[in-house]
Structures are given as C-alpha cells and as structure tokens.
C-alpha positions as CSV (number, residue, x, y, z in Angstrom):
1,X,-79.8,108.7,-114.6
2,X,-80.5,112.6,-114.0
3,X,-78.8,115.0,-115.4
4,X,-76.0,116.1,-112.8
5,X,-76.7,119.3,-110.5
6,X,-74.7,122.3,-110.8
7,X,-72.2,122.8,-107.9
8,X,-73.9,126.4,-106.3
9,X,-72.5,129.4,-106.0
10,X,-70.7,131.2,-103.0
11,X,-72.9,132.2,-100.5
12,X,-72.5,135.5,-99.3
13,X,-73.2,136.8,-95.4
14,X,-74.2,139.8,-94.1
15,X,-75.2,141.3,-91.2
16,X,-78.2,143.9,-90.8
17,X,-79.0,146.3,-88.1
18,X,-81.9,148.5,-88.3
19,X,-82.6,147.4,-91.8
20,X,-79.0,148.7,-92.6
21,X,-76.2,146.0,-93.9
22,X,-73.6,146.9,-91.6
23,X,-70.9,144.1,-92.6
24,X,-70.6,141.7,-95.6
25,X,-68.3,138.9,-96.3
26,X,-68.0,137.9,-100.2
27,X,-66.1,136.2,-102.8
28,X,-64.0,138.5,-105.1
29,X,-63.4,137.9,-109.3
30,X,-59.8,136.7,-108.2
31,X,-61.7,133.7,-105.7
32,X,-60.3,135.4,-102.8
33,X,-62.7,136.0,-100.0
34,X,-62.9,139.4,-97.8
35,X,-65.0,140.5,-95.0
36,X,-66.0,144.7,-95.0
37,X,-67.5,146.8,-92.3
38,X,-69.9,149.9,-93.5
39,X,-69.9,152.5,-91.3
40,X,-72.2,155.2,-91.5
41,X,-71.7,158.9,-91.2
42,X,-71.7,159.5,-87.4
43,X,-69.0,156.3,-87.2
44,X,-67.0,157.5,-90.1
45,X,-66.7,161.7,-88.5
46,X,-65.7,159.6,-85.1
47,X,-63.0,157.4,-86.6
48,X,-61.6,159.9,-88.7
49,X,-61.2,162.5,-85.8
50,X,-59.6,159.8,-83.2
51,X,-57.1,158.7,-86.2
52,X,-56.5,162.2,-86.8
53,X,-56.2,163.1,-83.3
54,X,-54.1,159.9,-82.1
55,X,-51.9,161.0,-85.0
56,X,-51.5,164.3,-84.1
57,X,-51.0,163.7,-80.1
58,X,-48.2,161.0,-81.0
59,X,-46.4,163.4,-83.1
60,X,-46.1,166.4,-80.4
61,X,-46.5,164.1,-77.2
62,X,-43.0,166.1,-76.3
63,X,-43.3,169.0,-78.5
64,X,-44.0,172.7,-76.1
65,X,-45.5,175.2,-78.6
66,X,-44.6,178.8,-78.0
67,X,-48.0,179.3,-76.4
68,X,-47.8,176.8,-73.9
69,X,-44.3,178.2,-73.0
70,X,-46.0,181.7,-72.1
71,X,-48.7,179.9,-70.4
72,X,-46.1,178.6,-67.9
73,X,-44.4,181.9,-68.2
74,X,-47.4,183.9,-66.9
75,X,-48.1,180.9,-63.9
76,X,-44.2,180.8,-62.5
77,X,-44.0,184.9,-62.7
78,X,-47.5,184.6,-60.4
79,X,-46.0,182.0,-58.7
80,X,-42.7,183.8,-57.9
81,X,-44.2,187.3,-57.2
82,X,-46.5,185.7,-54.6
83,X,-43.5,184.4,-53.1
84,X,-41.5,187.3,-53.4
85,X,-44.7,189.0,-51.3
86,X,-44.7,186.5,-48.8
87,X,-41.5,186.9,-48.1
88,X,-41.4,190.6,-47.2
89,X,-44.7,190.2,-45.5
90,X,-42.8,188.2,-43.0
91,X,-39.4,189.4,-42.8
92,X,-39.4,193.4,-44.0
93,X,-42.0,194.1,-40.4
94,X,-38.9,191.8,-38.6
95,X,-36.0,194.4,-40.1
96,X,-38.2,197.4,-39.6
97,X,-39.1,196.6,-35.5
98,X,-36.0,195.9,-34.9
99,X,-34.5,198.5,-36.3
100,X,-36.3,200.6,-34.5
101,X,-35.9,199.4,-31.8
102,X,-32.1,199.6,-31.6
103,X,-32.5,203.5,-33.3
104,X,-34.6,204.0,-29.7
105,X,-32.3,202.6,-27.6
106,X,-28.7,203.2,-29.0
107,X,-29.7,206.1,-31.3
108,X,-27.0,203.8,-33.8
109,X,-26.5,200.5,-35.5
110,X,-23.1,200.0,-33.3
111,X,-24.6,197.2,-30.6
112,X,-23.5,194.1,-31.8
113,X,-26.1,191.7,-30.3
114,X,-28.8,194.0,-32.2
115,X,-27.0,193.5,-35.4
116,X,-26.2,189.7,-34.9
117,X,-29.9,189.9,-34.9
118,X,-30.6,191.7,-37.8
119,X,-28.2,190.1,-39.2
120,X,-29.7,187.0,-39.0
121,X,-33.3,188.3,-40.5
122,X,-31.4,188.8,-43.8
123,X,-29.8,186.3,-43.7
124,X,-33.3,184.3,-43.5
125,X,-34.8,186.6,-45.3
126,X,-31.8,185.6,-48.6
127,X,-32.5,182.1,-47.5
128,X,-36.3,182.1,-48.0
129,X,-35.5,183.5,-51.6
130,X,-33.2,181.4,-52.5
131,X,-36.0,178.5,-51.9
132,X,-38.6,180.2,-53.6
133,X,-36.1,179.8,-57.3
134,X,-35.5,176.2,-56.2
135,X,-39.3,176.1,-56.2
136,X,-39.5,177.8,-59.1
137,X,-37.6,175.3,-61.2
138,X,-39.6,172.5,-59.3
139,X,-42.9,174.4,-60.0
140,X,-41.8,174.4,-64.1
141,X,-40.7,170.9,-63.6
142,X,-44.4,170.0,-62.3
143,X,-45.8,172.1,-65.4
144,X,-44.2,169.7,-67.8
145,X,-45.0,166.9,-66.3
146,X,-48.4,167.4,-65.7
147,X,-48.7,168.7,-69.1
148,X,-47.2,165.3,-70.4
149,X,-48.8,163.0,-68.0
150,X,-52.3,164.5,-69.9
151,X,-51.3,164.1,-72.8
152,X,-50.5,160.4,-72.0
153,X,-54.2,160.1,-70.7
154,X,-55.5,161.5,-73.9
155,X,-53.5,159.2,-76.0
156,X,-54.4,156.5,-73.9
157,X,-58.3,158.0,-74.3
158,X,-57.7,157.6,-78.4
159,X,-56.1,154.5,-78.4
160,X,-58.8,153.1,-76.3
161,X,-61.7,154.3,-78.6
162,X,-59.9,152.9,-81.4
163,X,-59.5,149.9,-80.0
164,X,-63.2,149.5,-78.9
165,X,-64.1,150.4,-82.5
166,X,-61.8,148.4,-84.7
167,X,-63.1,145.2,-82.1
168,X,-66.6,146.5,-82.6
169,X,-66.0,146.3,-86.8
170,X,-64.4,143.1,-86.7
171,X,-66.8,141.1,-84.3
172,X,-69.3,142.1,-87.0
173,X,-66.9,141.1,-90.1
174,X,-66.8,137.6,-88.4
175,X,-70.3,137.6,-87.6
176,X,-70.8,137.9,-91.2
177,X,-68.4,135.3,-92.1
178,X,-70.0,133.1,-89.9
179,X,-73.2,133.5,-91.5
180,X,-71.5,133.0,-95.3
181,X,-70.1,129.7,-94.3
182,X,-73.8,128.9,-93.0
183,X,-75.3,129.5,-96.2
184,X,-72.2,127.7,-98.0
185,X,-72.6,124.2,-95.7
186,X,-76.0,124.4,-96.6
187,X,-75.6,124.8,-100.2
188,X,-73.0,122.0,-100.2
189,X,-75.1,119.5,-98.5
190,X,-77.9,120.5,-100.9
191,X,-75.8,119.8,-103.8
192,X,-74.3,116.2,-102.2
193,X,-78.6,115.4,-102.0
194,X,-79.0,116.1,-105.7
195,X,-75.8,113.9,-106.4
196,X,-77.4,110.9,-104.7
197,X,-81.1,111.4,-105.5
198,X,-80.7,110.2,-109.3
199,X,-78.8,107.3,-108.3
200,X,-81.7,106.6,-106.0
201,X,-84.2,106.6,-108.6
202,X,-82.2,104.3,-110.9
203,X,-81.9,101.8,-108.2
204,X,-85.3,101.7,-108.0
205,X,-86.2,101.3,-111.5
206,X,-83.9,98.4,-111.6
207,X,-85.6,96.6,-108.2
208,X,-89.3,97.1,-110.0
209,X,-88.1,96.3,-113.3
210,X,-86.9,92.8,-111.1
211,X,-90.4,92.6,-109.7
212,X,-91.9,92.8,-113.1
213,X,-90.3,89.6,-114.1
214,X,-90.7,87.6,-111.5
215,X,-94.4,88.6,-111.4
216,X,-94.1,87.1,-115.6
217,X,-92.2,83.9,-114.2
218,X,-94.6,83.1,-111.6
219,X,-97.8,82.3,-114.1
220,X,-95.8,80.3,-116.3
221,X,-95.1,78.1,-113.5
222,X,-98.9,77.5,-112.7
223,X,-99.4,76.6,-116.2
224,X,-96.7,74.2,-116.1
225,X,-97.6,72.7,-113.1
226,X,-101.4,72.2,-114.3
227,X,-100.4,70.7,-117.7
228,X,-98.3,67.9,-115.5
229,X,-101.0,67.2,-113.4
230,X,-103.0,66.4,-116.8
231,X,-101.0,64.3,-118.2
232,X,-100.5,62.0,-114.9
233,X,-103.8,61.0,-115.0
234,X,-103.8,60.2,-118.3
C-alpha cells in the first residue's frame, strides 16, 4: 500500500487587475479566514476625504457658523433696502401729486375728501412695509432651508460614494473568496484521488498475483491428464 498523501494546504484567492492584486482572501495563524481589499493611492485620498467629509457634514448638518450668519445678513439688508426702494418709488410720487394738488386748489390741507385720500396712501404705503418684514422673516426662513436642504444633498452625495465603494471592495473580497474555495475543492478532490489510487494498485497486485496461479494450476492439469491416458492403455 502507498504511503498516505498529505492533506494540502489552504488555498489562497486573489484577484488581479492590471497586474495589481487588488483583493485577497487567506487563512490566518489562528485558522480563521478573512477577505482584504488593497486600495491604491487615488482610492485611498478618495475614501478618506468622503469619510472625512460625511463625518464632518453629519456633525454641523444644523450648525450656522458666524459667517454664514453675515452672509444672510448682507442678502436680507439687500433684500429689505430694495423693498424699502420700491416702496417709495410707488407711493412717495402718490403723497407728493396729491399734495400738490390740494396745496393748488385749497392752498391748505383742511378738505377732507383730499385727506381721506392721502390718508389712505399712508396707510398703504405702512401696509406695503409691514409685508416687506413679513417677507423678510420668510426670505431668512428660505435661507435656512435652502441652506439645509444642500447640505442634505451633499450628505446624500457622500453617502452614495461610499456606498458605491464599500459594494465595489466587497464584490471583489467575494470574488476572491470565490476563487479560494476553487483552488480548495480542487485540492480536496486531488487529495480524495491519492487516497484511492494506492488501494487501486494493491487490488491489482492481488488479481495478477490470482492470474499467476491459475496460469501454475493449469499445466499441472495437462500432465495429469496425459499420465491417465497412459496408463488406460496399458
């Protein structure tokens, strides 16, 4: 019988792009197996700035730096001043024709259909600032929000990038895990092939060892058959 085969060692995988081994899966001292992706430096400057980003983002997603509050500050004063301009545009030529126009004709600002009128300018005219603070607050409230709804996006941006990579590393990692357990079903039915060849070989000994003897046997026959026939016809 032959001498028993060693069982084979683990197989590792691995996975090669451009002549580079991007992903390896391998046994450890401690018989524990473990997949590992190798990224090079382009990946590693990319992973480590979305990490450090994502981080970041998630930490001041509702946090207005000083800056950013005089940003606003600047946009709502240009916002309100415009209004304010507006606003006398429209109604301070109203006041001044009429004005004049009951200075022409009354010489004094006693007529009280003239003053119902003028009265009702400023009145409009208190109105129409009034809105302009109510859109004031509603113009800061739009400045936070569509500050926060693009910070949302660029988390979202991060998150998604990560995602795509981790998948990326980890389709790889299995690809090489696939090919380890290749190498390992191969080994193992290459080592159940050695187990059965000796057996083999001493089964066939043993049937041409059998063939031997009854080759012997069978001239020992013939010569006992002649000598009979001999001594019959004696």
């Amino acid at each position: 019988m032959g001498k028993k085969t060693k069982y084979p060692n683990y197989a590792t995988g691995s996975v090669e792009i451009n002549g580079q081994n991007v992903a390896t899966a391998k046994k450890n001292k401690n018989n524990t197996v473990s997949s590992s992706y190798s990224m090079n430096d382009t990946e590693q400057d990319i992973y480590s700035g979305i990490q450090t980003n994502l981080a970041t983002s998630l930490q001041d997603l509702f946090s207005i730096s000083d800056e950013k509050q005089d940003q606003w500050k600047e946009q709502l004063d240009s916002y309100r001043q415009s209004g304010i301009k507006d606003i006398e545009n429209i109604y301070t030529p109203m006041e001044t024709a009429l004005k004049n126009d009951i200075a022409s004709r009354f010489g004094n600002f006693d007529n009280s259909i003239f003053m119902d009128n003028l009265n009702n300018i400023t009145e409009n005219k208190s109105q129409a600032v009034a809105d302009l603070s109510e859109s004031l607050l509603q113009k800061q409230d739009e400045l936070y929000n569509t500050e926060l709804a693009n910070r949302m996006n660029y988390i979202s941006l991060l998150s998604g990038l990560n995602t795509a990579m981790n998948n990326n590393m980890l389709s790889y990692m299995q690809l090489a895990n696939a090919n380890s357990n290749s190498g390992n079903s191969y080994n193992a039915n290459a080592y159940q092939a050695s187990l059965y060849n000796p057996y083999a070989n001493t089964i066939n000994a043993i049937a041409n060892l059998g063939n031997t003897a009854l080759s012997f046997v069978n001239p020992m026959s013939s010569i006992i058959s002649n000598t009979a026939k001999t001594t019959t016809k004696t």
